[in-house]
C-alpha positions as CSV (number, residue, x, y, z in Angstrom):
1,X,2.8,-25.4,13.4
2,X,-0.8,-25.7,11.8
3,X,-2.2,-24.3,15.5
4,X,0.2,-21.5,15.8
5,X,-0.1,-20.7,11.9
6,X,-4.4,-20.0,13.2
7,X,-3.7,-17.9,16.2
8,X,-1.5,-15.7,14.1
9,X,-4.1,-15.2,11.3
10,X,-6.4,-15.0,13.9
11,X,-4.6,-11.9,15.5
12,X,-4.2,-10.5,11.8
13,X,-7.5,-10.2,11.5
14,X,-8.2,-8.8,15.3
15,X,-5.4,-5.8,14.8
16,X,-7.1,-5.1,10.8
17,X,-10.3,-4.8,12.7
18,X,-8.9,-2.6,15.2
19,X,-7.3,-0.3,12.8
20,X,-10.7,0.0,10.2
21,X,-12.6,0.4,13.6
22,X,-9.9,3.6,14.8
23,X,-9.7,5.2,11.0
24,X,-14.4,4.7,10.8
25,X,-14.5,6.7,14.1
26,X,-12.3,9.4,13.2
27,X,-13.7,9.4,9.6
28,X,-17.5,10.1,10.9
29,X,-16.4,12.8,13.6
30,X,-15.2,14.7,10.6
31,X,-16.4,17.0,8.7
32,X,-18.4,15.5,5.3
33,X,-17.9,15.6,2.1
34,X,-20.8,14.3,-0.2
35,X,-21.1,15.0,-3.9
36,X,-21.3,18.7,-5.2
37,X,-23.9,18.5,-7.7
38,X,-27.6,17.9,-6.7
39,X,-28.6,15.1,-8.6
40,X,-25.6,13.4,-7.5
41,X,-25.8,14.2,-4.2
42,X,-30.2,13.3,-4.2
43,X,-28.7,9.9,-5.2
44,X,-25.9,9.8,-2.7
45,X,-28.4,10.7,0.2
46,X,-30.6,7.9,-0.9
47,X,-27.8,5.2,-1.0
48,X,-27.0,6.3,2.8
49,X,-30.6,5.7,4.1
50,X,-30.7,2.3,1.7
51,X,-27.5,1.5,3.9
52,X,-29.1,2.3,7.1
53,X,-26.5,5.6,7.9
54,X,-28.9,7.9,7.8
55,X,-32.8,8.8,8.2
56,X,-34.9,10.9,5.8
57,X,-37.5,13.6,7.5
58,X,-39.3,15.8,5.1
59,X,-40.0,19.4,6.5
60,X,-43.6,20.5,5.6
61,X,-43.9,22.7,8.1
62,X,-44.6,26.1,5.9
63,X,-43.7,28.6,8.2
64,X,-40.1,26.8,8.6
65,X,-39.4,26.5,4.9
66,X,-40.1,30.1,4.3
67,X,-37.5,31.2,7.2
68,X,-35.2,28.7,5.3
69,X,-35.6,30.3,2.2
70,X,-34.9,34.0,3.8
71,X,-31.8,32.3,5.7
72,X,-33.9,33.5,8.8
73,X,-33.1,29.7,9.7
74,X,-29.9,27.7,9.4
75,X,-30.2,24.9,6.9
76,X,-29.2,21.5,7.6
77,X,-25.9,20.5,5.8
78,X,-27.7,16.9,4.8
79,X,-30.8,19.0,3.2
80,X,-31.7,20.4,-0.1
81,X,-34.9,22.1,-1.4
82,X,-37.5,20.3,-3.4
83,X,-38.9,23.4,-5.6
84,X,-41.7,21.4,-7.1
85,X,-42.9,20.7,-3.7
86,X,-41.5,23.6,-2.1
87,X,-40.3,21.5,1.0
88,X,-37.1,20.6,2.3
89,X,-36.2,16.7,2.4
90,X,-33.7,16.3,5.2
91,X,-31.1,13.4,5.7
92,X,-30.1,13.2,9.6
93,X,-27.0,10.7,10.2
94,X,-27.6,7.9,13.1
95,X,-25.5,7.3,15.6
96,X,-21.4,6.4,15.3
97,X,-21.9,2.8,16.5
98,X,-25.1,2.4,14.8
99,X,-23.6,3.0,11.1
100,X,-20.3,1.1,12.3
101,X,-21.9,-1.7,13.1
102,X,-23.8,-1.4,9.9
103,X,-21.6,-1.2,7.6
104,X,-19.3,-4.1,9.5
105,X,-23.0,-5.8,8.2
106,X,-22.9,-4.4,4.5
107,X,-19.2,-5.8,4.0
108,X,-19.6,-9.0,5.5
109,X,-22.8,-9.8,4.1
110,X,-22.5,-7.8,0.9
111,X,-19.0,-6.6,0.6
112,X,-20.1,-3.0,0.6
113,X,-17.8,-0.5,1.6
114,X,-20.0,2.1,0.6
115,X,-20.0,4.7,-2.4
116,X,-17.0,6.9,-3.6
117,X,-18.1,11.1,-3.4
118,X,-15.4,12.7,-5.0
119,X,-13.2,10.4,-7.5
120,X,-16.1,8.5,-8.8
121,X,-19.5,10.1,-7.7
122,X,-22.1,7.2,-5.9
123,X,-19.7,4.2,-7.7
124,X,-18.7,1.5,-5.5
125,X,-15.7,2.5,-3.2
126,X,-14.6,-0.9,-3.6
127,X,-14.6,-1.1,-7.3
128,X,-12.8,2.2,-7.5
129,X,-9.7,0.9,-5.9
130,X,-9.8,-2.6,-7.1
131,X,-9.8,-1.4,-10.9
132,X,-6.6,-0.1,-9.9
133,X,-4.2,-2.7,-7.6
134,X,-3.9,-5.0,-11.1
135,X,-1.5,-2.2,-11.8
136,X,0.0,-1.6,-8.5
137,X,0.9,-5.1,-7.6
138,X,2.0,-5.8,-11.0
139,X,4.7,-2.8,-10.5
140,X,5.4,-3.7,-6.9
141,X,6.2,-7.4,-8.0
142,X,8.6,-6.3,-10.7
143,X,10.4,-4.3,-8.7
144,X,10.7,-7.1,-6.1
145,X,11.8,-9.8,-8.4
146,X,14.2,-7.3,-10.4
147,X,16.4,-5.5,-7.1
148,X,16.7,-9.2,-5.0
149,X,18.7,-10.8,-8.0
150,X,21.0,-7.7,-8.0
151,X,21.3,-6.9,-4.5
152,X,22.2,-10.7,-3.6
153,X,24.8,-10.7,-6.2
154,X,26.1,-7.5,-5.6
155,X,26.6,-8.8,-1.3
156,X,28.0,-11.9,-1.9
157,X,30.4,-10.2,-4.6
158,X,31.5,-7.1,-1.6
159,X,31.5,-9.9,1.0
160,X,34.0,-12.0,-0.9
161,X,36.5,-8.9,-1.9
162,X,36.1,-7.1,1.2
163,X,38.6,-4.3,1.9
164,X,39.2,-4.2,-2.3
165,X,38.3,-1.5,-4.2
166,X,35.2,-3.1,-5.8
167,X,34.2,-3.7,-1.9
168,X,34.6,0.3,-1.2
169,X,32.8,1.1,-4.8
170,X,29.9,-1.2,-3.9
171,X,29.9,0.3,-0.1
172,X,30.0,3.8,-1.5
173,X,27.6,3.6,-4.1
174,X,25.6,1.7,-1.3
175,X,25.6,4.6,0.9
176,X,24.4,7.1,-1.5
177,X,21.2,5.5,-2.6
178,X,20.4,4.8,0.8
179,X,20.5,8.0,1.5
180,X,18.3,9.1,-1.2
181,X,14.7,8.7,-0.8
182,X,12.6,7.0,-3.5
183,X,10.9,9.8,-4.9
184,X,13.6,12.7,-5.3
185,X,15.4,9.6,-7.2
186,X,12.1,8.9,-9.2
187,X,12.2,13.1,-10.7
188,X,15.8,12.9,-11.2
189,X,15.6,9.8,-13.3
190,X,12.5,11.4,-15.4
191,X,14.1,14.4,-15.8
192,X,17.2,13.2,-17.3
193,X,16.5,9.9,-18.8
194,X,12.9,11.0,-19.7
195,X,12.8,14.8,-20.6
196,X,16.3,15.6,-21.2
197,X,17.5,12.3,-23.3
198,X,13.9,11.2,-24.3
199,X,14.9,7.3,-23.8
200,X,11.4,6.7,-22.1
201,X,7.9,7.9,-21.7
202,X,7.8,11.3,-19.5
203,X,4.6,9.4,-18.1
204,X,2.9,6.3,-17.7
205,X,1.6,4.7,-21.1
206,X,-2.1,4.6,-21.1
207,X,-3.4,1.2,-21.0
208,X,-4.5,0.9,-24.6
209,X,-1.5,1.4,-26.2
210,X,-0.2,-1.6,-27.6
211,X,3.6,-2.9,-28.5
212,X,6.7,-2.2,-26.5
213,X,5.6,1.5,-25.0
214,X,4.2,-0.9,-21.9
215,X,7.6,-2.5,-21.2
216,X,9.3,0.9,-21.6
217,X,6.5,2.8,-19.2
218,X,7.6,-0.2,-16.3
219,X,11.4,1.2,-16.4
220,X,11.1,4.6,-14.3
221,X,9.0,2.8,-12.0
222,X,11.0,0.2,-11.3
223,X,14.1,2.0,-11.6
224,X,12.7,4.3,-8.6
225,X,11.5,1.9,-6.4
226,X,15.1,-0.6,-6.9
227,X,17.3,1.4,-6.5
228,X,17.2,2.0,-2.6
229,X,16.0,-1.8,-2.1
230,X,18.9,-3.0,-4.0
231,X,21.2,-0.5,-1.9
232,X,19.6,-2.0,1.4
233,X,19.5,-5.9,0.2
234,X,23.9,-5.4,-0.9
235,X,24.2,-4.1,2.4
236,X,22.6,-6.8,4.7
237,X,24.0,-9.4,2.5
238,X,27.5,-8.6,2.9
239,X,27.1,-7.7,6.3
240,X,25.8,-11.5,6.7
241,X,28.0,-13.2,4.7
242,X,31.3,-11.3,5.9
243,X,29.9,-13.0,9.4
244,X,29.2,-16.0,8.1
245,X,33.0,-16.8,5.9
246,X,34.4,-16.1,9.4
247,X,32.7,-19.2,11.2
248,X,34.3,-21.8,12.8
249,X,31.9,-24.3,10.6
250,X,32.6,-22.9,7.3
251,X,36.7,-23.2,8.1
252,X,36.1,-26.9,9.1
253,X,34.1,-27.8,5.5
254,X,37.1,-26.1,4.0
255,X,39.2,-28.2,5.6
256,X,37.5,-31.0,4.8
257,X,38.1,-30.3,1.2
258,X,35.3,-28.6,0.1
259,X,36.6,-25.5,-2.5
260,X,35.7,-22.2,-1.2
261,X,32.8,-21.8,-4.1
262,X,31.4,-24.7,-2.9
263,X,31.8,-24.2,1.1
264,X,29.7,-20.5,0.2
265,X,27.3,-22.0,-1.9
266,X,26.6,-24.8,0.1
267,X,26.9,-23.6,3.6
268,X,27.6,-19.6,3.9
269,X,24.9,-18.9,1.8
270,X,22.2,-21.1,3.3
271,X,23.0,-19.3,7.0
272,X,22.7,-16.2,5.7
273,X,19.4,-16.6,4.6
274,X,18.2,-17.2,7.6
275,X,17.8,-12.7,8.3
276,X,18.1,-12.0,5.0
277,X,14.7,-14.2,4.1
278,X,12.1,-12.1,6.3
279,X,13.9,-8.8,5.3
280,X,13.3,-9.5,1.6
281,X,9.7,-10.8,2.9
282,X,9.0,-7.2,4.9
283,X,10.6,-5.1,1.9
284,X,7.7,-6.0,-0.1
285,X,5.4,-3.6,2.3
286,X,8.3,-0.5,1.8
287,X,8.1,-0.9,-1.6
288,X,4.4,-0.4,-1.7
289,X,4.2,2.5,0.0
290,X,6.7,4.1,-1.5
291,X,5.2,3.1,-4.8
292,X,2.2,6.4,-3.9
293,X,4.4,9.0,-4.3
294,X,6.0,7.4,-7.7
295,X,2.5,6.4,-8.8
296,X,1.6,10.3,-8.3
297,X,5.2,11.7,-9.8
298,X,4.7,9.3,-12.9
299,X,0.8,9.3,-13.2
300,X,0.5,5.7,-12.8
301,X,-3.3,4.6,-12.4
302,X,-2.6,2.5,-9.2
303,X,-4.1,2.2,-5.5
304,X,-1.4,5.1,-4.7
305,X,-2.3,7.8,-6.9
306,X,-6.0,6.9,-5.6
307,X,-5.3,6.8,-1.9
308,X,-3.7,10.3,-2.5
309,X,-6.9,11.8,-4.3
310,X,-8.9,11.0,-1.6
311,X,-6.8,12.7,0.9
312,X,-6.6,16.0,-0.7
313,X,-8.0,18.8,1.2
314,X,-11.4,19.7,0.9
315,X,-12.2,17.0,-1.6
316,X,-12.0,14.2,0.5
317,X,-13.7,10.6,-0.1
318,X,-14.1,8.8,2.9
319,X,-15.3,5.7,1.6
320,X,-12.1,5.5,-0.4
321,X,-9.7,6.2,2.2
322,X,-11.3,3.2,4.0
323,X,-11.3,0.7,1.7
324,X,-7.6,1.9,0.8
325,X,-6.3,1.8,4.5
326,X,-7.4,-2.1,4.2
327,X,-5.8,-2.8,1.4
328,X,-2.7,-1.7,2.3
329,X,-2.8,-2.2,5.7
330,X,-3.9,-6.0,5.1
331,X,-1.2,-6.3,2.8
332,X,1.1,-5.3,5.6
333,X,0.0,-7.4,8.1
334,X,0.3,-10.7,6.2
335,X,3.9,-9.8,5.2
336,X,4.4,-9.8,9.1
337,X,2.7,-13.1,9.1
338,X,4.8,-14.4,6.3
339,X,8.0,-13.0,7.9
340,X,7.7,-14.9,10.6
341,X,6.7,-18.3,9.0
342,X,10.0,-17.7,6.8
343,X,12.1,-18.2,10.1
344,X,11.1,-22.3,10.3
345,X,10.9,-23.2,6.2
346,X,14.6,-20.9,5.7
347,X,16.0,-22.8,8.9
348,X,13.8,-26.2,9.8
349,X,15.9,-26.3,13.8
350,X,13.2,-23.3,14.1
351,X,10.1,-24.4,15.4
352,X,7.0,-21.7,15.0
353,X,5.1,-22.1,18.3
354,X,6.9,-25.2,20.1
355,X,6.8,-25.0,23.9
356,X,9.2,-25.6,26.0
């Protein structure tokens, strides 16, 4: 178990290596974005040659400044003019390995993932985002804890009156908000219960506001991000458990004299777990994502809202987008792990790694 527990950490790191090493080359081949203003930007150019991204050339030669200045020559995009000097200094990027390798060196060594340009001019990329998960994961885990409660309850209660009415209103009413992605039910709920009835905030509470305004801000949130979890949770449970009450093992602990609360409690329930575990495990990473277009809709200060700035056209922050494509894409892969670990603690006859 311990062996096969290291391969598979191992691998999560390999595949997170392969990914940040895809989304760096592609990042660098595009166009760049560095900070608009020029004292920004004098600072920014310095950080990159600090960092060893780029070299710095000045340009004395007189006769090629002046056809800069006429636009008789075209200017270097890294380059801006030094009027007390009347020179240009010039910043010329190294070469794609060169800087990946490097800056595989600045996070390891460092933990530098470079400097934001856009959100948060020449600040740390990393400190950008990580000023901003607290939030996220405190939303994500809420809404976790909050729908598998419900959506258990709601399973074992269709699986036990299937074919009554309450099965078909629980099937029904499971159908529709599958159906309905997160984010159209995120604007309905604020439109109705926040503009039109005014029973909570139209937007996320700012973080120093004191007394129950935070509690009430967490209820669109989670609200949006439950209600298709709990639909998909009812669904796999009764599908389980509908399986499970049919057995040939739960009719003989019946007959052995066990009531039937105590044959599903004891039995049913346990073999149901077995899928249901790693789905609840896996569900974790579709809330998340679906937690960047609420945090965007409700102007929530997470990751999300972030990860979205940085992609917006024109304005876009490298740096930012790597150090969020990590973050999430970490997150995801040690869910994976997780969900497969589940399989041997949920059922012990299922041994992670045995040979033949």
């Amino acid at each position: 178990m311990g062996k096969y527990i290291a391969v598979r950490v191992v691998w999560v790191f390999l595949v997170l290596a392969i990914i940040l090493t895809l989304n760096y080359t592609l990042i660098k081949i595009a166009p760049e974005y560095p900070p608009t203003t020029v004292d920004a930007k004098e600072i920014y150019y310095a950080r990159q040659v600090s960092d060893g991204y780029m070299t710095e050339r000045v340009e004395r030669n007189e006769f090629i400044v002046i056809s800069m200045n006429n636009q008789e020559l075209t200017i270097p995009t890294n380059a801006y003019y030094e009027d007390e000097d009347g020179r240009y200094r010039i910043y010329e990027p190294i070469s794609v390995a060169l800087q990946y390798f490097r800056w595989i060196t600045n996070i390891v060594t460092d933990w530098d993932w470079g400097v934001s340009t856009r959100i948060a001019v020449n600040q740390p990329a990393f400190g950008v985002l990580s000023k901003r998960m607290g939030v996220t994961l405190k939303l994500n885990l809420i809404a976790l804890f909050f729908y598998i409660p419900i959506g258990f309850f709601l399973g074992i209660i269709a699986a036990l009156k299937k074919n009554s009415w309450l099965d078909n209103v629980i099937s029904f009413s499971v159908m529709i908000f599958i159906s309905i992605p997160s984010f159209v039910l995120m604007t309905l709920l604020l439109m109705f219960l926040g503009y039109q009835w005014g029973w909570v905030p139209t937007q996320f509470p700012a973080a120093d506001l004191e007394g129950s305004i935070q509690f009430v801000g967490l209820i669109l949130p989670v609200l949006g991000l439950s209600f298709g979890a709990i639909a998909g949770l009812t669904r796999v449970t009764r599908a389980e458990l509908t399986e499970v009450l049919t057995s040939e093992f739960l009719l003989l602990a019946r007959t052995k004299g066990l009531t039937k609360t105590q044959a599903v409690l004891r039995h049913a329930m346990r073999n149901s777990l077995v899928p249901l575990v790693p789905g609840i495990i896996g569900s974790f990473v579709g809330l998340l994502s679906g937690s960047v277009i609420i945090e965007k809709i409700y102007s929530i200060p997470g990751t999300g809202r972030i990860y979205l700035r940085a992609m917006t056209e024109g304005q876009y922050d490298y740096n930012v987008i790597l150090v969020s494509t990590a973050f999430y894409t970490t997150i995801g892969l040690f869910a994976v792990l997780l969900v497969d670990l589940s399989y041997g603690l949920v059922d012990p006859r299922i041994r992670m790694g045995a040979r033949k």
